[in-house]
C-alpha atoms as an extended CHARMM CRD file, in Angstrom:
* protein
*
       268  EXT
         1         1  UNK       CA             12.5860000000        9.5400000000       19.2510000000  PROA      1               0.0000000000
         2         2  UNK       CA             13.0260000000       10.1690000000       23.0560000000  PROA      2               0.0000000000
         3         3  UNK       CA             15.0210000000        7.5010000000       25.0100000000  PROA      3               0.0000000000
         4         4  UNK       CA             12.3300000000        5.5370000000       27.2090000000  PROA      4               0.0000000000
         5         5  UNK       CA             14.4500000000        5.4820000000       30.0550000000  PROA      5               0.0000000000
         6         6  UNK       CA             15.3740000000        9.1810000000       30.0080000000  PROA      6               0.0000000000
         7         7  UNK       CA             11.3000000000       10.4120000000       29.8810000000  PROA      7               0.0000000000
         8         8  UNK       CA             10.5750000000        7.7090000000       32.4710000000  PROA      8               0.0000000000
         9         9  UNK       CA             13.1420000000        9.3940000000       34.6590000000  PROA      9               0.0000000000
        10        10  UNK       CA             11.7240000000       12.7340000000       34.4800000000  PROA      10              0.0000000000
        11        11  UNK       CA              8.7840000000       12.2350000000       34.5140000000  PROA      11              0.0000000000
        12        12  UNK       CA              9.3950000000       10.6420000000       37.9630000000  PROA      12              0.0000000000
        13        13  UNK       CA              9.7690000000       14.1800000000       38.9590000000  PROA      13              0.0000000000
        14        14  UNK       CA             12.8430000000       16.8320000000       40.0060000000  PROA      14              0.0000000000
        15        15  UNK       CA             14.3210000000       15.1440000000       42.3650000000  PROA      15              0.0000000000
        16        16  UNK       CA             14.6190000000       11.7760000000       40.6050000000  PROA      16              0.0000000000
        17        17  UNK       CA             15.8210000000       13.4500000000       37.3820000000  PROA      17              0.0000000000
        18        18  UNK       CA             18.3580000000       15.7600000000       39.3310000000  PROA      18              0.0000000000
        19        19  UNK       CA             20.1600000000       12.8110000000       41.2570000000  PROA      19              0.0000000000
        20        20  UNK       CA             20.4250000000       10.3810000000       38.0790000000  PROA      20              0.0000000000
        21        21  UNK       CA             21.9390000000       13.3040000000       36.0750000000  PROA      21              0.0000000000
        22        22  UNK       CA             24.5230000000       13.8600000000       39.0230000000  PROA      22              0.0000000000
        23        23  UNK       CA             25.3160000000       10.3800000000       38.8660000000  PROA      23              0.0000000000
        24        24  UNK       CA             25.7910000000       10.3130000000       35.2640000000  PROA      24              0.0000000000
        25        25  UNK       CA             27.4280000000       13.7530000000       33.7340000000  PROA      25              0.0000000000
        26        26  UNK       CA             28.7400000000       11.5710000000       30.4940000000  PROA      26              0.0000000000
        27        27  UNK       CA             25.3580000000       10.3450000000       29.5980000000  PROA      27              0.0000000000
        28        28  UNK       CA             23.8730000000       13.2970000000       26.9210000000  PROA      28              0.0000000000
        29        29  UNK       CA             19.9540000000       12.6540000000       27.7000000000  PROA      29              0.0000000000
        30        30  UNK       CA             17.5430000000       12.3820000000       24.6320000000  PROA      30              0.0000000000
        31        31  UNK       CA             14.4910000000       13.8690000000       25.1010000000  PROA      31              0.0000000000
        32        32  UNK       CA             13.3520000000       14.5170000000       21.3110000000  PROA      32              0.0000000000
        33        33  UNK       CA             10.0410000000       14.4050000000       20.0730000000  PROA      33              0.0000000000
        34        34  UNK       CA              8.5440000000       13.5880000000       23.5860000000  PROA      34              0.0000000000
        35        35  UNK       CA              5.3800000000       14.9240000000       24.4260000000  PROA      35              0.0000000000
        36        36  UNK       CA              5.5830000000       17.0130000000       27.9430000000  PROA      36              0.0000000000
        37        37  UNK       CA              2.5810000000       19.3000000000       27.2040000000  PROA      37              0.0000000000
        38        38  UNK       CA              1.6020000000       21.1660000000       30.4090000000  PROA      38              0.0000000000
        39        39  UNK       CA              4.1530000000       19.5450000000       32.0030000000  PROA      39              0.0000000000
        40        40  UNK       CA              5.5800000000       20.6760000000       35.3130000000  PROA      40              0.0000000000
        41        41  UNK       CA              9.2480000000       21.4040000000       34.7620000000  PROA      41              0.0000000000
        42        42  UNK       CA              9.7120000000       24.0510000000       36.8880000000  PROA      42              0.0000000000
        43        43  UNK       CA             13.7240000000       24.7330000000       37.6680000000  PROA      43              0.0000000000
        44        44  UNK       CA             14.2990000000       21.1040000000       35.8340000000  PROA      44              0.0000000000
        45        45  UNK       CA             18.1770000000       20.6170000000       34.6000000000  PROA      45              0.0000000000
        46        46  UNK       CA             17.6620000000       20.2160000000       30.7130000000  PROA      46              0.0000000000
        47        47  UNK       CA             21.1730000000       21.6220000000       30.2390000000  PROA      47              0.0000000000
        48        48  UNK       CA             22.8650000000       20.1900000000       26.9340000000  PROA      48              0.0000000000
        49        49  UNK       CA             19.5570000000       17.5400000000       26.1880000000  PROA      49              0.0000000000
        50        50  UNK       CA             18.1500000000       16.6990000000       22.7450000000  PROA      50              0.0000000000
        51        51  UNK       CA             14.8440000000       17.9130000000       22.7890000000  PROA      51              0.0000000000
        52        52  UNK       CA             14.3770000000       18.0940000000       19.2030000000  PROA      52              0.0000000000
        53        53  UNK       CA             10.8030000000       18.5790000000       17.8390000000  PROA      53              0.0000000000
        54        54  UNK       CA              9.6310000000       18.2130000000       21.1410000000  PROA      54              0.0000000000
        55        55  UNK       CA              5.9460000000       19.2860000000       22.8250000000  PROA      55              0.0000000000
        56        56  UNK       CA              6.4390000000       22.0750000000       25.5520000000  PROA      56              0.0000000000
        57        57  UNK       CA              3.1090000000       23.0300000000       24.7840000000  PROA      57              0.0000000000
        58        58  UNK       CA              1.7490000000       25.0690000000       28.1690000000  PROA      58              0.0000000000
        59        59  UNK       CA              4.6160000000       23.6160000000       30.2040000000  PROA      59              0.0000000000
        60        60  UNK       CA              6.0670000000       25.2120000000       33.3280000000  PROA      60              0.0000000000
        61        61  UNK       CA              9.8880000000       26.2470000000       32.6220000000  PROA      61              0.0000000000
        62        62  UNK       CA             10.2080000000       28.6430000000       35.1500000000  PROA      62              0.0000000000
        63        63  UNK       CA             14.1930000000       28.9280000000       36.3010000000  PROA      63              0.0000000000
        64        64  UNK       CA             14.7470000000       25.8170000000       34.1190000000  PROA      64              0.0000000000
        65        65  UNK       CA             18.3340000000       25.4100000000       32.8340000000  PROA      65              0.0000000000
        66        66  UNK       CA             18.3710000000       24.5750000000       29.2290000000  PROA      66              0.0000000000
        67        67  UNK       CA             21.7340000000       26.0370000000       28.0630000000  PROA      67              0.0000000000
        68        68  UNK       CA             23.2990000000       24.4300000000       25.2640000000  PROA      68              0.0000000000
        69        69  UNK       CA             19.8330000000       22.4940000000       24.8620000000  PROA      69              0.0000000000
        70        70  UNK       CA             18.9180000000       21.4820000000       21.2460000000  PROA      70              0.0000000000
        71        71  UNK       CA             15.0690000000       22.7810000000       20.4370000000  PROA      71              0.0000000000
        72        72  UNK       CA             14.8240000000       22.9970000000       16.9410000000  PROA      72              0.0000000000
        73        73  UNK       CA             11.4240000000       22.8950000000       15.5060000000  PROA      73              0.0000000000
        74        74  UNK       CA             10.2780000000       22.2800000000       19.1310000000  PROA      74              0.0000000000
        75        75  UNK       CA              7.0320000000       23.3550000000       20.2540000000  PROA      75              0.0000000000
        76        76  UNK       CA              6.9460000000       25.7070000000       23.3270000000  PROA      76              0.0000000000
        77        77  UNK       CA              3.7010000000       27.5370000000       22.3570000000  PROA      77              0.0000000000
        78        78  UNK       CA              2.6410000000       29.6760000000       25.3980000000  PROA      78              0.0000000000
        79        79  UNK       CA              5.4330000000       27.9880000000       27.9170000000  PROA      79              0.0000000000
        80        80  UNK       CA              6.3580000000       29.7480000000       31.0270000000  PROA      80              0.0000000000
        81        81  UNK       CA             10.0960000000       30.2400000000       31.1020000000  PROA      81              0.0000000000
        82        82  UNK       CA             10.1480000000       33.0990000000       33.2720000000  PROA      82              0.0000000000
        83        83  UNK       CA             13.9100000000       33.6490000000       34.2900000000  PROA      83              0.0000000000
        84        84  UNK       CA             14.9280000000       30.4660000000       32.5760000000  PROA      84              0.0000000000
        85        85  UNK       CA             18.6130000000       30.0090000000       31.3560000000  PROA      85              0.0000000000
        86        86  UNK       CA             18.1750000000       29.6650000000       27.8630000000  PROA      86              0.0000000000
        87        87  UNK       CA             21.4770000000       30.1340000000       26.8870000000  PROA      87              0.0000000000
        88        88  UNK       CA             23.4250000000       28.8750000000       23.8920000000  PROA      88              0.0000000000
        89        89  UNK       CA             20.2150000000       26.8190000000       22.9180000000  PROA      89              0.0000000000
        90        90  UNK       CA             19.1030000000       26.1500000000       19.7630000000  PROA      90              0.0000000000
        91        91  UNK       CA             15.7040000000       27.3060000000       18.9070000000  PROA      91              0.0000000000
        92        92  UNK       CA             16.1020000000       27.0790000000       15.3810000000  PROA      92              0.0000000000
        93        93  UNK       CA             12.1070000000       26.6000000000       13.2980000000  PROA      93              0.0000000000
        94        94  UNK       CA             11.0220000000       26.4180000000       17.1250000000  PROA      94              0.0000000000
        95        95  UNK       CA              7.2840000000       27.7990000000       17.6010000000  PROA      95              0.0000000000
        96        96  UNK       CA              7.6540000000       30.1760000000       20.8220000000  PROA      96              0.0000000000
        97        97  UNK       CA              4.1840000000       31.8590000000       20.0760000000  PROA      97              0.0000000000
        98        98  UNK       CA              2.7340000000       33.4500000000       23.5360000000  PROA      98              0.0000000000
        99        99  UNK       CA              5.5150000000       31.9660000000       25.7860000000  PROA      99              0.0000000000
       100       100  UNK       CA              6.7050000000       33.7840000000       28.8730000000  PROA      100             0.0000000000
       101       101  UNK       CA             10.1170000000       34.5870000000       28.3510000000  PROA      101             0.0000000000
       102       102  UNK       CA             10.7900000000       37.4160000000       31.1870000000  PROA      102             0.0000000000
       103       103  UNK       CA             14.0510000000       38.1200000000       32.4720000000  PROA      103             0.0000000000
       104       104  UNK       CA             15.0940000000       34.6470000000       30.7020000000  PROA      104             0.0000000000
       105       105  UNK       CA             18.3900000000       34.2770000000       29.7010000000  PROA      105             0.0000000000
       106       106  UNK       CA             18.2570000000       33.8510000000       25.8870000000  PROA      106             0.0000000000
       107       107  UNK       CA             22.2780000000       35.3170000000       24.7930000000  PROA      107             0.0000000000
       108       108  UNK       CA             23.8130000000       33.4630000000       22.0690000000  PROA      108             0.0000000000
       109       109  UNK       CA             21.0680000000       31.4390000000       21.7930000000  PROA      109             0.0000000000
       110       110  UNK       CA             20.0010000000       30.4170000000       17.7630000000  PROA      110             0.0000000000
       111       111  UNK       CA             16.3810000000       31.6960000000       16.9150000000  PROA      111             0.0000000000
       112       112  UNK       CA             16.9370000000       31.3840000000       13.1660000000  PROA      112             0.0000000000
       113       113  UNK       CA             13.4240000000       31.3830000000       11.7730000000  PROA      113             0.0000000000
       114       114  UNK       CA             11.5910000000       30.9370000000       15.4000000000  PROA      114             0.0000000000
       115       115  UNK       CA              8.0780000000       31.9220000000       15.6690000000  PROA      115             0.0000000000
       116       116  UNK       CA              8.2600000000       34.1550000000       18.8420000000  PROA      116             0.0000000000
       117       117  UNK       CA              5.0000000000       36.4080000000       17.9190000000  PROA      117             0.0000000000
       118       118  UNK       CA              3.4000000000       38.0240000000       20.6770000000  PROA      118             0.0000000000
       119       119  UNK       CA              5.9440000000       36.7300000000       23.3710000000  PROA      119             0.0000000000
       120       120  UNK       CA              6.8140000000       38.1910000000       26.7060000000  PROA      120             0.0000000000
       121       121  UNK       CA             10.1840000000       39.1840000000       26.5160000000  PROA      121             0.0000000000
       122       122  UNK       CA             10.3540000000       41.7740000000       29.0960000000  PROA      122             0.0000000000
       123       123  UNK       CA             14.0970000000       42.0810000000       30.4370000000  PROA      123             0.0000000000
       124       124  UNK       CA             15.3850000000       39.5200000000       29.2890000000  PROA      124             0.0000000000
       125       125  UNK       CA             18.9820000000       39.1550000000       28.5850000000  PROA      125             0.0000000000
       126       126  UNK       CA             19.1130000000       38.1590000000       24.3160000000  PROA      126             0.0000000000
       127       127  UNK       CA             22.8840000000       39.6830000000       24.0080000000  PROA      127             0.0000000000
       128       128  UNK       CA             25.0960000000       38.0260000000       20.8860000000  PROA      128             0.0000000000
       129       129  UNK       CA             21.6420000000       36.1150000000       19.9120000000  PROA      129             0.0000000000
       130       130  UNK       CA             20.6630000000       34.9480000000       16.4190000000  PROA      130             0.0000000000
       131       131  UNK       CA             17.1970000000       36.3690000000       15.4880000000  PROA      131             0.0000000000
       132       132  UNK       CA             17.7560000000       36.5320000000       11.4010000000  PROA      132             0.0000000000
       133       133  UNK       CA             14.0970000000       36.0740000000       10.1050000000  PROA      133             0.0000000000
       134       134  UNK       CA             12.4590000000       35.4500000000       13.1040000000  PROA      134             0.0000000000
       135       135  UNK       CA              9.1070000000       36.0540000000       13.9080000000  PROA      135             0.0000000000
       136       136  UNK       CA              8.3400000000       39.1220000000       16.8300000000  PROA      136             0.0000000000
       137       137  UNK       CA              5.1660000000       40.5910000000       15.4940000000  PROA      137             0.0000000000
       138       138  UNK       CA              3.6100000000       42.2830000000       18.5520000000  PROA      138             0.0000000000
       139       139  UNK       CA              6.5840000000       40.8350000000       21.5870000000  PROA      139             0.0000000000
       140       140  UNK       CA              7.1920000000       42.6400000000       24.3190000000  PROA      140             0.0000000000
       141       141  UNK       CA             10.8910000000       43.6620000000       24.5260000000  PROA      141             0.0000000000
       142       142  UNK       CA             10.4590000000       46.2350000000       26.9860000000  PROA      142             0.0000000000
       143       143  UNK       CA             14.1620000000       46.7100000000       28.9890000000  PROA      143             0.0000000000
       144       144  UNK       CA             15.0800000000       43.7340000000       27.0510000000  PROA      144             0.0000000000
       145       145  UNK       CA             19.3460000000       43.5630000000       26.2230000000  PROA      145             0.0000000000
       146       146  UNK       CA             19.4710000000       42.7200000000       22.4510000000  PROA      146             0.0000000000
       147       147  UNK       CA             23.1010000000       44.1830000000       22.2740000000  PROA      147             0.0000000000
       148       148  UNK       CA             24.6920000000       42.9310000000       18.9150000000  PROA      148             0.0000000000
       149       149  UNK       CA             21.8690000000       40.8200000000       18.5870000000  PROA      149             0.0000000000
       150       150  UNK       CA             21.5640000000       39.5960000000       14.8270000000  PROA      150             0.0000000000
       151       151  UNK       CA             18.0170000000       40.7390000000       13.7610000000  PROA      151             0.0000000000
       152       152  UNK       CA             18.3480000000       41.0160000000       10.1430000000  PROA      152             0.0000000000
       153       153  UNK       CA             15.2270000000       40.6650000000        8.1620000000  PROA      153             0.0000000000
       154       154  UNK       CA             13.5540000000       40.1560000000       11.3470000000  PROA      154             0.0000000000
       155       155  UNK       CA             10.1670000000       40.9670000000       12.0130000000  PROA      155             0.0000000000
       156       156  UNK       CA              9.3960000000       43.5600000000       15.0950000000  PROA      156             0.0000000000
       157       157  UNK       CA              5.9590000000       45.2880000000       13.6500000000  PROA      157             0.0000000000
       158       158  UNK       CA              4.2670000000       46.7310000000       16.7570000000  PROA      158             0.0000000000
       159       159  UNK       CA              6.7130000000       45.0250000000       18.9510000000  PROA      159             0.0000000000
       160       160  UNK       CA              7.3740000000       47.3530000000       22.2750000000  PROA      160             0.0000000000
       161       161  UNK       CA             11.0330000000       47.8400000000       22.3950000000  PROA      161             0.0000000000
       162       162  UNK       CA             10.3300000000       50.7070000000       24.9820000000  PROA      162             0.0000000000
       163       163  UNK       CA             14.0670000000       51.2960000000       26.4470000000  PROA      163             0.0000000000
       164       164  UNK       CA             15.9440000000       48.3610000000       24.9810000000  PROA      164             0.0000000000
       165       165  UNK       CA             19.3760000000       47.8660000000       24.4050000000  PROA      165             0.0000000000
       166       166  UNK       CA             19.9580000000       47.2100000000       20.7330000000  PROA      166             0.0000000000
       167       167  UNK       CA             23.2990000000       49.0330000000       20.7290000000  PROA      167             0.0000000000
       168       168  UNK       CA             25.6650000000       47.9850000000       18.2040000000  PROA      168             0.0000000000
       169       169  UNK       CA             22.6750000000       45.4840000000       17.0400000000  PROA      169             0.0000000000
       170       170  UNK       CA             22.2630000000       44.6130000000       13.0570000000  PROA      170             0.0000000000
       171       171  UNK       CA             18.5380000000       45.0570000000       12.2470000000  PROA      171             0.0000000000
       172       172  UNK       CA             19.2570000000       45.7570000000        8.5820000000  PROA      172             0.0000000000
       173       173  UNK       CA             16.3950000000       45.0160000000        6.5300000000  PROA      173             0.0000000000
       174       174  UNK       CA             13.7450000000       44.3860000000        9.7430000000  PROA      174             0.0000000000
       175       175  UNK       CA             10.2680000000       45.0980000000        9.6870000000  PROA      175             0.0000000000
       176       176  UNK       CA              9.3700000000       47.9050000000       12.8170000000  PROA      176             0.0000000000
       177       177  UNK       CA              6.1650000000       49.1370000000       11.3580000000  PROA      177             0.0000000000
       178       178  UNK       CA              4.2490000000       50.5760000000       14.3200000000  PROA      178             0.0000000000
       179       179  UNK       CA              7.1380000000       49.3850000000       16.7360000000  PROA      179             0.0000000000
       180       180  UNK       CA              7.0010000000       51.2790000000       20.2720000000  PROA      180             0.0000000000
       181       181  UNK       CA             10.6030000000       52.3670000000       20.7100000000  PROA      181             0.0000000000
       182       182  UNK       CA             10.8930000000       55.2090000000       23.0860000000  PROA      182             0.0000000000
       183       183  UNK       CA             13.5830000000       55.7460000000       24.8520000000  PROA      183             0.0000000000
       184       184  UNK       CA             15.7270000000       52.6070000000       23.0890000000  PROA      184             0.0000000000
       185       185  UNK       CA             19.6000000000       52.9890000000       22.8430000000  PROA      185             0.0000000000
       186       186  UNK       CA             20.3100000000       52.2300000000       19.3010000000  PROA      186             0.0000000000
       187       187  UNK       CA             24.0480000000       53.6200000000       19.2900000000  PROA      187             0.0000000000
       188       188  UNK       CA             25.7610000000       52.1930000000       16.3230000000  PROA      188             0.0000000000
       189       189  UNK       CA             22.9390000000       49.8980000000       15.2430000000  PROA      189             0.0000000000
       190       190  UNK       CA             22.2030000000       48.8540000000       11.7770000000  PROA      190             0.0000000000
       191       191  UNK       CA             18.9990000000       49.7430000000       10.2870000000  PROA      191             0.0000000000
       192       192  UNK       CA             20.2590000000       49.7930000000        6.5660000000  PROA      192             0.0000000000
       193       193  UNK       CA             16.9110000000       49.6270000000        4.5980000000  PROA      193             0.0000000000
       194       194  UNK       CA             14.9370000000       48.9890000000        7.5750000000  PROA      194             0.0000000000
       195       195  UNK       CA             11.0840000000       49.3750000000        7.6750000000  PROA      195             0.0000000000
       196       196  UNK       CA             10.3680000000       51.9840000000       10.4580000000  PROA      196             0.0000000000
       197       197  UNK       CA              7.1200000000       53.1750000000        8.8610000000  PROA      197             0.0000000000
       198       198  UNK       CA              5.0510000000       54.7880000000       11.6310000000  PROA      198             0.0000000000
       199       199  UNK       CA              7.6130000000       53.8090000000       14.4210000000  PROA      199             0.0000000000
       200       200  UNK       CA              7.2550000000       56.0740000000       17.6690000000  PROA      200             0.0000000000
       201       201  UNK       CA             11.2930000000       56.8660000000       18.2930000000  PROA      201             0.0000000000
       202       202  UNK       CA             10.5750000000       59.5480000000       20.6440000000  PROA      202             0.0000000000
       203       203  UNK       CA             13.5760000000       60.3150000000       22.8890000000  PROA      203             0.0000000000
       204       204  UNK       CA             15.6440000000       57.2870000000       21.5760000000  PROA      204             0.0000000000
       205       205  UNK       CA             19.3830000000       57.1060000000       21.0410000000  PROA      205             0.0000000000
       206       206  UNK       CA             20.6120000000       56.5880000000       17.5470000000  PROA      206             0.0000000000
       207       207  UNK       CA             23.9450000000       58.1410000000       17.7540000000  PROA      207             0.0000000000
       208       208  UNK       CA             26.1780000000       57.1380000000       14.9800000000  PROA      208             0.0000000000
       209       209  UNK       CA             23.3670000000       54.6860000000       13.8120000000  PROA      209             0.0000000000
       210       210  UNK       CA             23.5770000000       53.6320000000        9.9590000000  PROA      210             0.0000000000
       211       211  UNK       CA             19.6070000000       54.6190000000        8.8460000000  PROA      211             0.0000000000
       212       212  UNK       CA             20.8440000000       54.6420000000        5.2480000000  PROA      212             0.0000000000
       213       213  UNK       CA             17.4980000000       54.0560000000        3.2290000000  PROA      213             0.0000000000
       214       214  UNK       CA             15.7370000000       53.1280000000        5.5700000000  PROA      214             0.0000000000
       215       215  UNK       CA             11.8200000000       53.8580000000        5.2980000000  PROA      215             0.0000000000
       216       216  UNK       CA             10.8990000000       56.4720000000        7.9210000000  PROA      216             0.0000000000
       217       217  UNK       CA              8.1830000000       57.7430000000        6.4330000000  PROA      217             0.0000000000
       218       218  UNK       CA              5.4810000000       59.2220000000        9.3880000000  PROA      218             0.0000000000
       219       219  UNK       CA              7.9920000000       57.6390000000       12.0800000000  PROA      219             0.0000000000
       220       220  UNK       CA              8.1200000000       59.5890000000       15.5490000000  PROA      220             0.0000000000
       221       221  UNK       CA             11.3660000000       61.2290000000       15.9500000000  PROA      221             0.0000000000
       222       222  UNK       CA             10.9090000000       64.2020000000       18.0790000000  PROA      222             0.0000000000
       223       223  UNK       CA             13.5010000000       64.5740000000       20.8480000000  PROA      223             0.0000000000
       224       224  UNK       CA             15.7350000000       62.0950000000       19.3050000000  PROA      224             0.0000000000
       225       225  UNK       CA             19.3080000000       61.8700000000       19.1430000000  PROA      225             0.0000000000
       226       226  UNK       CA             20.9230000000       61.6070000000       15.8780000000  PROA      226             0.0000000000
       227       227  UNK       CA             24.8320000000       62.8750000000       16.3360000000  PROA      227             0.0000000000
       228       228  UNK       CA             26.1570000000       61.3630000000       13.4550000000  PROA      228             0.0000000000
       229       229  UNK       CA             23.7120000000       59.1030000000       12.1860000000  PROA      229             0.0000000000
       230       230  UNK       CA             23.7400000000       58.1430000000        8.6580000000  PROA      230             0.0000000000
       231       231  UNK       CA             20.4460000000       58.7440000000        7.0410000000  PROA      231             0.0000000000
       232       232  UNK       CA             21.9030000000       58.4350000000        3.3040000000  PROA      232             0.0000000000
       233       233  UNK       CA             19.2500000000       57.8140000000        1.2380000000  PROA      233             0.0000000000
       234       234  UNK       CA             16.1270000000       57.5430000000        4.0760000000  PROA      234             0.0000000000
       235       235  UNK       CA             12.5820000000       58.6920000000        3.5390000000  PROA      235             0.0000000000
       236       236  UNK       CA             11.8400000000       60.7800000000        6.1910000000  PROA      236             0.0000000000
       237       237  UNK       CA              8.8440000000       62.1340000000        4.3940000000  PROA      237             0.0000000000
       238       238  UNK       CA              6.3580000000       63.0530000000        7.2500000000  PROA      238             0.0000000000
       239       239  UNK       CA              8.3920000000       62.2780000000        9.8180000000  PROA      239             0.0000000000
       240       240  UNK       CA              8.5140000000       64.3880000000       13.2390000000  PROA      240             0.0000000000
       241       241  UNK       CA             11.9420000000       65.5460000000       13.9280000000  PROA      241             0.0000000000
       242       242  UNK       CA             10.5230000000       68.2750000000       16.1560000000  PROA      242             0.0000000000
       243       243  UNK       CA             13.7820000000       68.8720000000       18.9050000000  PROA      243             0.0000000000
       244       244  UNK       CA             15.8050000000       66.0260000000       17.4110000000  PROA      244             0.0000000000
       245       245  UNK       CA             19.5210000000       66.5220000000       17.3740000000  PROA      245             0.0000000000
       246       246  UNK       CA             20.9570000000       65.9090000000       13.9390000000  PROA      246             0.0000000000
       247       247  UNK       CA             24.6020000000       67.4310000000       14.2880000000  PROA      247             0.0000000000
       248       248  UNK       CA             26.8710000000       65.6290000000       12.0320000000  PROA      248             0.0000000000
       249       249  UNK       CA             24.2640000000       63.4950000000       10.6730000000  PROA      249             0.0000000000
       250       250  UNK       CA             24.5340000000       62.5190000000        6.8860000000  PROA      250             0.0000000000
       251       251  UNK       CA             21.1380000000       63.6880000000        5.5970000000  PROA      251             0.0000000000
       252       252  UNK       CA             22.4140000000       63.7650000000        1.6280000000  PROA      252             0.0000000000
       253       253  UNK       CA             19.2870000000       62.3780000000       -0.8060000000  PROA      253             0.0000000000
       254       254  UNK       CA             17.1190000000       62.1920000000        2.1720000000  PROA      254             0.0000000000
       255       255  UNK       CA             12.9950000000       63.0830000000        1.5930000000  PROA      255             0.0000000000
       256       256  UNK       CA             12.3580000000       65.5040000000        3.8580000000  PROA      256             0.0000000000
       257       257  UNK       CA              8.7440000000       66.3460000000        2.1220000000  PROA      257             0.0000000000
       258       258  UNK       CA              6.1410000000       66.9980000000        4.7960000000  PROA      258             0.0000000000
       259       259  UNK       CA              8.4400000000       66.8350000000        7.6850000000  PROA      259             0.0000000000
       260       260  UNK       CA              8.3820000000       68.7700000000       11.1150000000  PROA      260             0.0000000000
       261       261  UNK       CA             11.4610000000       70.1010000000       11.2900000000  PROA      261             0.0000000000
       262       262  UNK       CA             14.0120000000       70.5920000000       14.3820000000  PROA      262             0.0000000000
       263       263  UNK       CA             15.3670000000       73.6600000000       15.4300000000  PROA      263             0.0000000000
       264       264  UNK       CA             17.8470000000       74.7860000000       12.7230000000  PROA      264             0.0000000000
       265       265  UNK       CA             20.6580000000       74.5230000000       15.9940000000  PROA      265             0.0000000000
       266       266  UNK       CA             20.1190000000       71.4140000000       16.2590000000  PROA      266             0.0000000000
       267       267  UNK       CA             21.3850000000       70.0480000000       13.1170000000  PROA      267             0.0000000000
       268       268  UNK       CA             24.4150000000       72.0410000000       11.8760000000  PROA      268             0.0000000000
């Protein structure tokens, strides 16, 4: 439970909360289990606080510093954390449903088994984060940085990863049914046995990425580059590959049935 002292303190507002934290750097504040629904945190120093299975339901993060914070199973269902350092923190069984996440700072953070469904994500910085299992059914990645971001098993179905960085990202095993990913730079990511069912790849970058069985069955791929991808094993069956460039690829027991075709230069 939260520290009485520490909630009275914030909730006597910023400036309060900002000068006893200066005066006492040793003390580690404990915040968990509090209820702050639809509070106004806006730019508040949570850096390194316990805030454990606490209620952000609604609140008002915006350029708050909660690096190194502890949220496990918190709830921050349809918070605003718009440019909020989120770094390091531990979001672990946290519900981030709906929340405003843009150009938050979210690298290295731990999102094992977070619910971020239908979050805004929009250029934000998730670098070196831990996504295995996590929940992004319909987010908005758009321009977001997921380089080497751990996604495995991770769900992305008709998430919009329009001209994201996933490069050198492990999304082996991840559900992008229906994802939007035009444009995305995948060099080097891992997709082994990915779902990409229906995903619209259109002019995206997956040079040298490993595809090996993944399911790309009626997946958009026209205009794509694919220098040295491996696609051992992938169903490709209905797939567009109209202008994709598939030099040096590894297309050995790949199902091609049904599929458009690139030029025949453009893949010897």
């Amino acid at each position: 439970m939260a520290n009485r002292e520490h909630l009275t303190l914030l909730k006597a507002g910023a400036v309060t909360w900002i000068e006893w934290r200066k005066k006492n750097p040793q003390i580690e504040p404990d915040l968990s289990a509090a209820n702050l629904q639809g509070d106004n945190l806006r730019g508040a120093n949570l850096q390194g606080v316990n805030l454990r299975r606490v209620d952000l339901g609604n609140a008002l993060l915006v350029r708050a510093n909660l690096s190194g914070a502890d949220l496990s199973s918190a709830n921050l269902y349809k918070a605003f954390l718009n440019e909020a350092n989120l770094s390091e923190a531990n979001f672990s069984v946290a519900n981030l449903s709906g929340a405003i996440l843009k150009y938050a700072d979210l690298s290295h953070a731990n999102l094992i088994g977070a619910d971020l469904s239908g979050v805004d994500l929009r250029g934000a910085a998730i670098a070196s984060a831990n996504l295995i299992g996590t929940d992004l059914t319909g987010a908005n990645l758009r321009d977001a940085d997921l380089g080497a971001a751990k996604l495995m098993r991770t769900n992305l179905s008709f998430a919009n990863l329009i001209e994201a960085n996933l490069i050198d990202a492990d999304l082996s095993e991840a559900s992008l049914y229906e994802a939007e990913m035009l444009g995305a730079y995948l060099y080097k990511a891992d997709l082994y046995k990915a779902n990409l069912n229906k995903a619209h790849l259109t002019g995206a970058y997956l040079l040298r990425a490993n595809l090996s069985e993944a399911n790309l069955s009626q997946a958009n791929l026209s205009w794509t580059n694919l220098r040295g991808a491996n696609l051992a094993g992938a169903n490709l069956r209905e797939a567009n590959l109209r202008g994709a460039d598939l030099r040096g690829a590894n297309l050995s027991s790949v199902n091609l049935q049904e599929a458009i075709m690139p030029d025949a230069s453009k893949h010897n």
